[in-house]
C-alpha positions as CSV (number, residue, x, y, z in Angstrom):
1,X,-44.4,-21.8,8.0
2,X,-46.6,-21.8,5.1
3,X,-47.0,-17.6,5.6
4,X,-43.3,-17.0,5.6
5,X,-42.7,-18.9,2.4
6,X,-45.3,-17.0,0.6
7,X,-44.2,-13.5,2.1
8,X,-40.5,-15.1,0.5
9,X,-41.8,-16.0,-2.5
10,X,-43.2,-12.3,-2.6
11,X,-40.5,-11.0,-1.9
12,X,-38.6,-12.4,-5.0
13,X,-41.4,-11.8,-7.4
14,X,-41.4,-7.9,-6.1
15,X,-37.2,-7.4,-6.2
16,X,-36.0,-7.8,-9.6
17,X,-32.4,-8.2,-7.8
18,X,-33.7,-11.2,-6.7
19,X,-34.5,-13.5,-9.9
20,X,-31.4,-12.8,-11.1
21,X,-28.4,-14.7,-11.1
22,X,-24.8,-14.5,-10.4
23,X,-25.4,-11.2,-8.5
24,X,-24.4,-12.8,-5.3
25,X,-22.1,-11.1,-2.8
26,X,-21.2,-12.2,0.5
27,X,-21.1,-9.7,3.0
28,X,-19.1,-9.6,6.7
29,X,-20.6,-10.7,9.6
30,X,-18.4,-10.7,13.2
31,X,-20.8,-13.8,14.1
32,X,-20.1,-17.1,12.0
33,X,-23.9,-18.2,12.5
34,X,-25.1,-15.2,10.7
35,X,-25.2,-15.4,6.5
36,X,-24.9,-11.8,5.4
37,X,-25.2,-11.3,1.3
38,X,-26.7,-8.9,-1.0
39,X,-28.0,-9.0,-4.2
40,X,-28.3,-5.8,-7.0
41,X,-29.2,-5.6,-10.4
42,X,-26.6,-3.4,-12.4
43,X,-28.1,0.1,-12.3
44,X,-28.9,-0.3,-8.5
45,X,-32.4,0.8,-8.4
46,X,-32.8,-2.3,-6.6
47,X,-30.2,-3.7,-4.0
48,X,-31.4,-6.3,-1.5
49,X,-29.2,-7.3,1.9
50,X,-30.2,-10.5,3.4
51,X,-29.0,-11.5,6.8
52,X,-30.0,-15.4,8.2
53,X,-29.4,-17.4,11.6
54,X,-28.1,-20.5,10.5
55,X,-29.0,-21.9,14.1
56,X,-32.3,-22.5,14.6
57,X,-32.1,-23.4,17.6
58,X,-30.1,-20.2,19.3
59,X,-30.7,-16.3,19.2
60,X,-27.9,-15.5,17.6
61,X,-26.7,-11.6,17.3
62,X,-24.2,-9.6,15.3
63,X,-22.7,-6.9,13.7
64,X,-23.0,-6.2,9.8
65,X,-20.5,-4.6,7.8
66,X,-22.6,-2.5,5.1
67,X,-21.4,-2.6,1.6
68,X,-22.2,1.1,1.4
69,X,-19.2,2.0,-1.2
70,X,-20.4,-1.0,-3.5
71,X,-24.3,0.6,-3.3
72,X,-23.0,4.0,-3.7
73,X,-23.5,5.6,-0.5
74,X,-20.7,8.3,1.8
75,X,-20.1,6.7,5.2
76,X,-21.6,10.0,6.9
77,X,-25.0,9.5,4.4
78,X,-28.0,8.4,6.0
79,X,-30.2,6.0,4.1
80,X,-33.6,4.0,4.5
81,X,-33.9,0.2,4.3
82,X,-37.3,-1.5,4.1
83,X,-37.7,-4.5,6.1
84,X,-39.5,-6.6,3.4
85,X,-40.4,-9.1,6.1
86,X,-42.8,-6.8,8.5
87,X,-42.9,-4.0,6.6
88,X,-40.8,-1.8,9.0
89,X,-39.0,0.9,7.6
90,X,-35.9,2.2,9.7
91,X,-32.8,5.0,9.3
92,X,-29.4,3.8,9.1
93,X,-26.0,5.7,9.3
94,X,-22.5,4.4,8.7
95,X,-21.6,0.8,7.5
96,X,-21.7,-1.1,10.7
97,X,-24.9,-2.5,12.1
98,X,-26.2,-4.6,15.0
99,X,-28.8,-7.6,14.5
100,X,-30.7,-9.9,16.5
101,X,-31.9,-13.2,15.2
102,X,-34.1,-15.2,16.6
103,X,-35.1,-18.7,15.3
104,X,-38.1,-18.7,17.1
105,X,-39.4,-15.0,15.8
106,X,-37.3,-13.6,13.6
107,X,-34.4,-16.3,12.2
108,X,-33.7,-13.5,8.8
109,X,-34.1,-9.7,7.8
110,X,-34.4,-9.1,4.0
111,X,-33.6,-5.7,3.5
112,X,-34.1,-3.5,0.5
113,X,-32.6,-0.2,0.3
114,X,-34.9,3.2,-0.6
115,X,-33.4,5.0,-3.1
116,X,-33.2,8.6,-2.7
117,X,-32.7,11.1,-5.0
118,X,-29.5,13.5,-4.2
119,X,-30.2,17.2,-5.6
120,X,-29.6,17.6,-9.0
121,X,-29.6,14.1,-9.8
122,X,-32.6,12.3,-12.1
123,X,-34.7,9.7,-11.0
């Protein structure tokens, strides 16, 4: 337990959208066990999507409904996400996505987007 709250604690220091406040946003979930929110700082070079089991005692799985308009991204646009837990890095299309939690191994993703650069626009 002790590693995962340092690799949390981390994780805040590293994501500016994360020592903020009142840049909260609840996000949809189909699965009533599963907490889905992001967090962005105002010129969205950092946008973090947290999802958490709130049963630790079940796998719990479910289906996430991406805020892509709100983080600037076409439905047809694929983007990367960083899993800032493991250090996975994974392609994603379209605003819907399945998750698996699982209290035992993996109760929470904390996600940040990669910004990419369209052409003809400045970093």
């Amino acid at each position: 337990m002790c590693d995962d709250l340092r690799a949390l604690l981390r994780i805040r220091r590293e994501n500016r959208a994360l020592q903020l406040g009142g840049n909260v946003r609840l996000r949809g979930c189909d699965n009533e066990r599963i907490l889905f929110f992001s967090r962005s700082i105002p010129e969205r070079r950092n946008d973090v999507l947290v999802a958490v089991s709130l049963d630790l005692g079940d796998v719990q799985e479910g289906n996430l409904d991406l805020p892509l308009a709100d983080l600037g991204l076409r439905e047809d646009e694929p983007y990367e996400v960083d899993d800032l837990l493991d250090g996975s890095r994974a392609t994603w299309r379209g605003s819907r996505r399945s998750i698996r939690l699982d209290p035992r191994l993996r109760p929470a993703h904390v996600l940040r987007l990669v910004r990419r650069h369209r052409l003809g626009e400045l970093p």
